[in-house]
C-alpha positions in Angstrom: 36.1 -35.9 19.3 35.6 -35.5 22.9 34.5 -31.9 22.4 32.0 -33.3 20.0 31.0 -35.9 22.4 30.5 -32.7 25.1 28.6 -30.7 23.2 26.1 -33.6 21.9 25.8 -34.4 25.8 24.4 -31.0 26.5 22.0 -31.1 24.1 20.2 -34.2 24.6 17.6 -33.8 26.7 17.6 -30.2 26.8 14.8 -27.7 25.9 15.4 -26.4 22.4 14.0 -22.7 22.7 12.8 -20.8 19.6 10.2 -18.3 17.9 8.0 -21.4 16.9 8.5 -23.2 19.6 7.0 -20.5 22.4 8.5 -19.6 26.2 8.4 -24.1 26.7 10.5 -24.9 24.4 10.7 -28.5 23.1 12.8 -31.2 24.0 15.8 -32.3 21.9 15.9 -36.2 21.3 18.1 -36.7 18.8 20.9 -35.0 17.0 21.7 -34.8 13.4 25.9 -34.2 12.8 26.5 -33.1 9.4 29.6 -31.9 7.3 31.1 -28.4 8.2 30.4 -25.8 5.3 32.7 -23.2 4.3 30.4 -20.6 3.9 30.6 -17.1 2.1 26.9 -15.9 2.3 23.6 -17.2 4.0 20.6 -16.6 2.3 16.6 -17.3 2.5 14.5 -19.5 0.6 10.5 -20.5 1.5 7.3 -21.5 -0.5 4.4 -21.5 0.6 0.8 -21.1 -0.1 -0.8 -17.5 -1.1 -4.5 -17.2 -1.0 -4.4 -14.0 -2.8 -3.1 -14.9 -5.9 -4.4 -19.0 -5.3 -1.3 -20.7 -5.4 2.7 -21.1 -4.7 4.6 -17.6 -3.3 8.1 -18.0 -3.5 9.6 -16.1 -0.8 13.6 -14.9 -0.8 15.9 -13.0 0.6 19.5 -12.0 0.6 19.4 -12.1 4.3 19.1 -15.6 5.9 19.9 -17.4 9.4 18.2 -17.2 12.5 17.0 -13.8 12.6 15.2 -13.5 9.2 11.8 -13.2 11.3 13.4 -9.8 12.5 14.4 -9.2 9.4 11.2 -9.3 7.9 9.4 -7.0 10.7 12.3 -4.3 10.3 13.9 -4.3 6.9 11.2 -5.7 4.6 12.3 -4.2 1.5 14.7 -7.2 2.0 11.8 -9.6 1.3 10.3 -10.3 -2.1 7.8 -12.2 -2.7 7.0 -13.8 -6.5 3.7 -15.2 -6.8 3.7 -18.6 -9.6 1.5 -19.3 -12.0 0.2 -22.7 -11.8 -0.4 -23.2 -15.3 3.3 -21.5 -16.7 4.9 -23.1 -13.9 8.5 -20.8 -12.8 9.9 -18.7 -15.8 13.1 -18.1 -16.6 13.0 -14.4 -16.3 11.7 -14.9 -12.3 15.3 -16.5 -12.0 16.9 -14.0 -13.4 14.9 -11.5 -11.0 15.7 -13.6 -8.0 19.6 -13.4 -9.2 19.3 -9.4 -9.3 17.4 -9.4 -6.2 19.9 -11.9 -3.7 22.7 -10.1 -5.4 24.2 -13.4 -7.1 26.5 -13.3 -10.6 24.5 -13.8 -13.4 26.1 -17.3 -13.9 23.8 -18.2 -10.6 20.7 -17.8 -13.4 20.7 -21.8 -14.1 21.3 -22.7 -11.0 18.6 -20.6 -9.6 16.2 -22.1 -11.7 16.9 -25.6 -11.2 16.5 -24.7 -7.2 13.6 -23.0 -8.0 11.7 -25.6 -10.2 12.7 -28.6 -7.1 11.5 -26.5 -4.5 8.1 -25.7 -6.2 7.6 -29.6 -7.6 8.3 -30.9 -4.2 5.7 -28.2 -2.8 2.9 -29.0 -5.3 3.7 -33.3 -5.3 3.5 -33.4 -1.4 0.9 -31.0 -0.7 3.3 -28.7 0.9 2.0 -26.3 3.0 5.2 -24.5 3.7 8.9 -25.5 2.0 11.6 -23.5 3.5 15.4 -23.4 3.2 16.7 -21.7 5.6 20.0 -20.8 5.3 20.8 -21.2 1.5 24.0 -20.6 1.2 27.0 -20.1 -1.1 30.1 -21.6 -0.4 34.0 -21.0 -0.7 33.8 -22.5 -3.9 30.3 -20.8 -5.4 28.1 -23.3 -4.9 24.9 -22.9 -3.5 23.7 -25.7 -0.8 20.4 -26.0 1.1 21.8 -26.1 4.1 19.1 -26.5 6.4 15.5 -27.5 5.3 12.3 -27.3 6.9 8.7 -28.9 5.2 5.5 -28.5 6.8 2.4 -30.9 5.1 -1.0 -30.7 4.9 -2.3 -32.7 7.2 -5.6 -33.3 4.9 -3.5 -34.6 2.0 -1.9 -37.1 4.0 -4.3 -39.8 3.0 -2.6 -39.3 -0.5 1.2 -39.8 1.0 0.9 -42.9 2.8 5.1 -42.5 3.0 5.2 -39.1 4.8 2.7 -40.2 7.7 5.0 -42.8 8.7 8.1 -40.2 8.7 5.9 -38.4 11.7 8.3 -38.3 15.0 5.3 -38.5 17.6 8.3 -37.9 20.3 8.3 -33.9 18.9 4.8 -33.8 20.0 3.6 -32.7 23.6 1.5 -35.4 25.2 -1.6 -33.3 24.8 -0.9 -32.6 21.1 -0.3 -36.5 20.7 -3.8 -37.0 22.8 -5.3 -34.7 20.8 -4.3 -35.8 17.3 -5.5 -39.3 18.6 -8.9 -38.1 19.0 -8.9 -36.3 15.8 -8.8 -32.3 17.5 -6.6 -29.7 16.3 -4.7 -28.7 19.3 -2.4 -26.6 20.4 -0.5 -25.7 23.5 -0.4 -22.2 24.6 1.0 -20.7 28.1 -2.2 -18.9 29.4 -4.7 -20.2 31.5 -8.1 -19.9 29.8 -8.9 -23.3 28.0 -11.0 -22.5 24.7 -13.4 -24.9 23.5 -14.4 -23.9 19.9 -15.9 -25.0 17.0 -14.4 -23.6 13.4 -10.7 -21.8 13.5 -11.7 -18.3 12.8 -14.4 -18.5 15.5 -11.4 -20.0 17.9 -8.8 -17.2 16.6 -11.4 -15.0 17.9 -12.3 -16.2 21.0 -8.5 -16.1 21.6 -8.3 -12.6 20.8 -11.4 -12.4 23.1 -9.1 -13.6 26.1 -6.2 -11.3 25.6 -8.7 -8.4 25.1 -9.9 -8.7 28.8 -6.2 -9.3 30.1 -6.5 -13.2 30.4 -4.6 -15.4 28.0 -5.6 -18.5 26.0 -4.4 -21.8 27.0 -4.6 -23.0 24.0 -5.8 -23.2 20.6 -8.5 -26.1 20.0 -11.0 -26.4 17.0 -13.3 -29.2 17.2 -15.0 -29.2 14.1 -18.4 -29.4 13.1 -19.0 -33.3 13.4 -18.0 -33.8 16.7 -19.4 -36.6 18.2 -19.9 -37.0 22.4 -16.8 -38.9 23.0 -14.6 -36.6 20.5 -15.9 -33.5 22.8 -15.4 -35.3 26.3 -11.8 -35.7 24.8 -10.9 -32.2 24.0 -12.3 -31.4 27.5 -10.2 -33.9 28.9 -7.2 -32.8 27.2 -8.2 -29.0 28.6 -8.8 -30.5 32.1 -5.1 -32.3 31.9 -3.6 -28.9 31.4 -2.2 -27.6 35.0 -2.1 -24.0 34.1 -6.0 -24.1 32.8 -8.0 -22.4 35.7 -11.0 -21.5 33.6 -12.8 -22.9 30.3 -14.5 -21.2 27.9 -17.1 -22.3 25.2 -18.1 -20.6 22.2 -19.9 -22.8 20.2 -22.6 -22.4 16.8 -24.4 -25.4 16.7 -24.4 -25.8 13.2 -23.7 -29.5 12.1 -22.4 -29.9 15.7 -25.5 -29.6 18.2 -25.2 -28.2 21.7 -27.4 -30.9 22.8 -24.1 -33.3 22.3 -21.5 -30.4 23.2 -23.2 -30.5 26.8 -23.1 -34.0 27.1 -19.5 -34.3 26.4 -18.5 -31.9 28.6 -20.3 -33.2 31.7 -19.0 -36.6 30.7 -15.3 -35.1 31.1 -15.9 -33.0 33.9 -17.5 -36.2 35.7 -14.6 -38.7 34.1 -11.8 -36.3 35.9 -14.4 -34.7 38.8 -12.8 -31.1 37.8 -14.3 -28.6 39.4 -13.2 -25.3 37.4 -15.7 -22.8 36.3 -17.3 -23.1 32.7 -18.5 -20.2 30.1 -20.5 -20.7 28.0 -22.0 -19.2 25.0 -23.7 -21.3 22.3 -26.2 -21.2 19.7 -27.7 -23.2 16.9 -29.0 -26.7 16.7 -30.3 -27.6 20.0 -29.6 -24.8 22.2 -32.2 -25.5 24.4 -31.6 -29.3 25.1 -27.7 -28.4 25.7 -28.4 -25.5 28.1 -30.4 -27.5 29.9 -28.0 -30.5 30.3 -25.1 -28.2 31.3 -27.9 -26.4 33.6 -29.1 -29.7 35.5 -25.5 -31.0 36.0 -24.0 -29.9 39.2 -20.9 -28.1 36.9 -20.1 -24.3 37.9 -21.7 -23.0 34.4 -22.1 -19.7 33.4 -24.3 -18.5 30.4 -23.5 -16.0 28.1 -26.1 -15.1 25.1 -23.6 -12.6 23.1 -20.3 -12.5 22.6 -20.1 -9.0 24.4 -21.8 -11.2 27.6 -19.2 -13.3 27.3 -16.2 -10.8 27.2 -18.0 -8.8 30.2 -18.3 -12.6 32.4 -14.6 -13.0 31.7 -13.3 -9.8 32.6 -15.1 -10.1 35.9 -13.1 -13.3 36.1 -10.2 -11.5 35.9 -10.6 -8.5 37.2 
């Protein structure tokens, strides 16, 4: 219909706002049309990966749609979560449970199950790290339909799913998460304007927090690894550097596997590559420390050297004082 046609029209090419996608939105290429559903009730289906009890959590609630991230801040007794045993695999009595819990006729018990034991095979087949239905709902006729899916893999286990890497859309991607994945970096975009060069994710997670403690805020998220090779570091510097909003980077670094003699290296070899001139923090220890400090020392690049992370957090509070 020509009211279809409208409507399609305003949405490609537009920025597609949400909670996971942050203030920048991301762009909307293509449009999938599907049947209308009657619907009679919306509610929420997701399985994930629980470190505390070492394997799948299913997670439901009678409450789905878009707000069932509010709903899990405000109402959580609206939330439970049933932990599965590997071994036993989902029991008949967690469907029944589930029933009582979403409110559904007991007649729902079989078809619960049968949900229940797809969702967690495709989670534990494809390496899932999250499997999430979002709304399931029950139509005017009582069935139950997923009628909106969403599958995050791990990224490690693709080597074993030679199918699902070719799926990837590289057009969702921001060009600096497609540069990054290139060169092997996890990546990701943030909307401050301190770039973080870190090696390991909790030491990065904490060098964000870092930031926002002193009133700056982290442009991003970035995780080198520990065998990070010169060009691999020039790259994530690069890909820093390419960022507009980046005004400032900071390095936190433990030369463990990766030495600081080859961190320094790479990052005068991007700062020279793009002839940026932005200021540099920089705390590092480990393998090397010596040979990197003075690399970064000897280059013409506007370093400063911090010894602790409380150095650090004092240099870049000065910075944005």
């Amino acid at each position: 219909s020509e009211e279809g046609k409208g409507i399609a029209e305003g949405l490609i090419g537009s920025y597609l706002i949400t909670n996971q996608t942050g203030d920048y939105g991301a762009l909307v290429r293509k449009l999938l049309v599907e049947k209308t559903v009657a619907i009679k009730r919306e509610m929420y289906l997701a399985c994930v990966l629980d470190r505390n009890s070492q394997g799948p959590l299913l997670i439901v609630s009678p409450t789905g749609g878009m707000d069932i991230e509010n709903v899990a801040e405000t109402q959580p007794e609206k939330i439970l979560r049933v932990p599965i045993d590997i071994g036993t695999g989902f029991q008949p009595y967690q469907s029944r449970n589930i029933c009582r819990f979403l409110n559904l006729d007991t007649k729902f018990i079989r078809d619960i199950f049968d949900l229940m034991s797809s969702v967690l095979r495709l989670f534990i087949e494809n390496d899932c790290s999250l499997v999430e239905i979002n709304p399931l709902v029950l139509d005017e006729k009582d069935c139950l339909i997923a009628l909106d899916a969403k599958i995050d893999f791990d990224d490690d286990a693709l080597f074993r799913h030679v199918g699902l890497s070719e799926l990837k859309d590289a057009s969702q991607q921001g060009d600096l998460e497609r540069l990054a994945a290139e060169a092997g970096v996890a990546y990701v975009k943030l909307d401050g304007t301190v770039g973080c060069l870190v090696n390991g994710a909790g030491l990065a997670m904490a060098t964000m927090d870092l930031a926002h403690g002193v009133g700056a805020e982290p442009a991003n998220f970035l995780d080198v690894g520990g065998s990070a090779t010169v060009e691999k570091i020039a790259a994530a510097v690069r890909i820093m550097l390419s960022d507009p909003n980046v005004t400032i980077i900071l390095v936190n670094i433990f030369g463990g596997i990766l030495r600081c003699d080859i961190l320094a290296e790479g990052i005068v070899k991007a700062f020279g590559a793009i002839g940026s001139t932005l200021p540099i923090v920089v705390r590092m220890s480990g393998t090397n420390v010596e040979a990197g400090t003075r690399i970064l020392s000897e280059s013409k690049l506007d370093v400063l050297f911090a010894s602790t992370l409380s150095e650090l957090e004092s240099i870049l509070s000065v910075k944005y004082a």
